[in-house]
C-alpha positions in Angstrom: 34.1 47.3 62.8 31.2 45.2 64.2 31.8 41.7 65.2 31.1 40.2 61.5 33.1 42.5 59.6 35.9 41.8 61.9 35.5 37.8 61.5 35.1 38.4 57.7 38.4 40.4 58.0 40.1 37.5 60.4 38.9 34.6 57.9 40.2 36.6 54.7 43.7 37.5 56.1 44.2 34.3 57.1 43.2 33.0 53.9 46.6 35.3 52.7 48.8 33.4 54.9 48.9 35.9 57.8 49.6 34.8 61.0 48.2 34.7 64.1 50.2 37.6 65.7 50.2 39.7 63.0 46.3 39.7 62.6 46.3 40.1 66.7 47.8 43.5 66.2 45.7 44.6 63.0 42.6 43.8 64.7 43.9 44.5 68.6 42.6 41.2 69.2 43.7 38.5 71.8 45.9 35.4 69.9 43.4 33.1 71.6 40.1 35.1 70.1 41.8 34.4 66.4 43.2 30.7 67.3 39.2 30.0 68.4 37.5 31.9 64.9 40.7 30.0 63.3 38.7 26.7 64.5 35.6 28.1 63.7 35.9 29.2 60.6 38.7 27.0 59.2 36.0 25.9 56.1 36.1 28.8 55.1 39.5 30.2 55.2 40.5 27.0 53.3 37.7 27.4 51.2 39.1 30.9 50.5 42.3 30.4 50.1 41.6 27.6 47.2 39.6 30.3 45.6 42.2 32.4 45.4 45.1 30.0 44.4 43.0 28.7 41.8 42.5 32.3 40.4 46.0 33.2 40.5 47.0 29.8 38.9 44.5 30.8 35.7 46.4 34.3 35.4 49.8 32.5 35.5 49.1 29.8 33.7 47.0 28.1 30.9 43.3 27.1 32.1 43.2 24.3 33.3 41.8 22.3 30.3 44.0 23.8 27.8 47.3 22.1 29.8 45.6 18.7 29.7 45.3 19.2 26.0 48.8 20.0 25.7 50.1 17.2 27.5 47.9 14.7 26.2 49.4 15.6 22.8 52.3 15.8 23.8 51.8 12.1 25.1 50.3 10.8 22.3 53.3 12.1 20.5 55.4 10.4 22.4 53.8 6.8 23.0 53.6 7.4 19.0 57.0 7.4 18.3 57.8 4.8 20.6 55.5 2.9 18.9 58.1 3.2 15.5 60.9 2.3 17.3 62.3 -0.9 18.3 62.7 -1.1 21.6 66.3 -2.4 22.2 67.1 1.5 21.4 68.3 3.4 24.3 66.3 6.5 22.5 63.4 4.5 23.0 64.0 3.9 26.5 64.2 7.4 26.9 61.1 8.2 25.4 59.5 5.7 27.9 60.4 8.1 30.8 59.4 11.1 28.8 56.1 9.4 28.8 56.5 8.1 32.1 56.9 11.9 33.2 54.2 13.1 31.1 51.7 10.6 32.8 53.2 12.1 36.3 52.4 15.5 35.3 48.7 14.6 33.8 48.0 12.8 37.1 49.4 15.6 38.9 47.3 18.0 37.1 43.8 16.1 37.2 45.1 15.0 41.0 42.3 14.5 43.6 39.1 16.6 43.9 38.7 18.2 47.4 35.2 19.1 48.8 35.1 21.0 52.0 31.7 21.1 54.1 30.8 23.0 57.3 28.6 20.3 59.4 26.0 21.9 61.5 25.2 19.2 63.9 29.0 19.5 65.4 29.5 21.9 68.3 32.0 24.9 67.2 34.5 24.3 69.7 34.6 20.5 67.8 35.0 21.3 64.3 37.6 19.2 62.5 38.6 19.9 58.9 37.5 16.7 57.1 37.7 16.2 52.8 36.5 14.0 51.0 37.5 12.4 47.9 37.1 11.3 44.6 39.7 9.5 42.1 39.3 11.6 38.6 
């Protein structure tokens, strides 16, 4: 393998969680070599690996729209019913935390969006893993 295939092959194991010295003995490659292409490179492996977990999370599991929709309904349901009940009931107070719970879940699921950037002005050796973000 030339130099690039063996970087490409560095970034995308550890984008699979490998570690340091196992990649050191698939590529017969010094722990410091991967530990500087880790710095170098860090964009992309985390770049990768969100790739990929995103992926398997549309396999397992409903796109991504598809379980808003099913928790906004099932919120709506909810905060509908409590709306019908008076709320000295202890079943209503129970469907507050259901809702509560539900409004977790739909914040967990729409969560923070996370941009990752390679900036070219910064030496290699320098590179720090920086995100920016936004409140959906």
């Amino acid at each position: 393998m030339n130099d690039q295939e063996t970087i490409a092959r560095f970034i995308f194991l550890r984008s699979q969680g490998w570690s340091f010295n196992r990649i050191a003995v698939e590529l017969q490659l010094s722990k410091p070599t991967l530990i500087k292409w880790g710095c170098q490179h860090q964009f992309e492996i985390a770049n990768l690996r969100a790739t990929e977990t995103e992926a398997l999370a549309e396999r397992v599991f409903r796109q991504r729209h598809e379980r808003w929709e099913v928790l906004a309904r099932q919120l709506k349901r909810i905060e509908e019913e409590i709306e019908k009940r008076d709320l000295e009931e202890i079943p209503a107070s129970r469907l507050h935390g259901i809702a509560a719970a539900l409004r977790a879940e739909i914040n967990r699921e729409t969560g923070h969006v996370h941009f990752s950037e390679t900036c070219k002005q910064i030496p290699h050796e320098e590179f720090v893993f920086d995100r920016e973000e936004w409140e959906v």
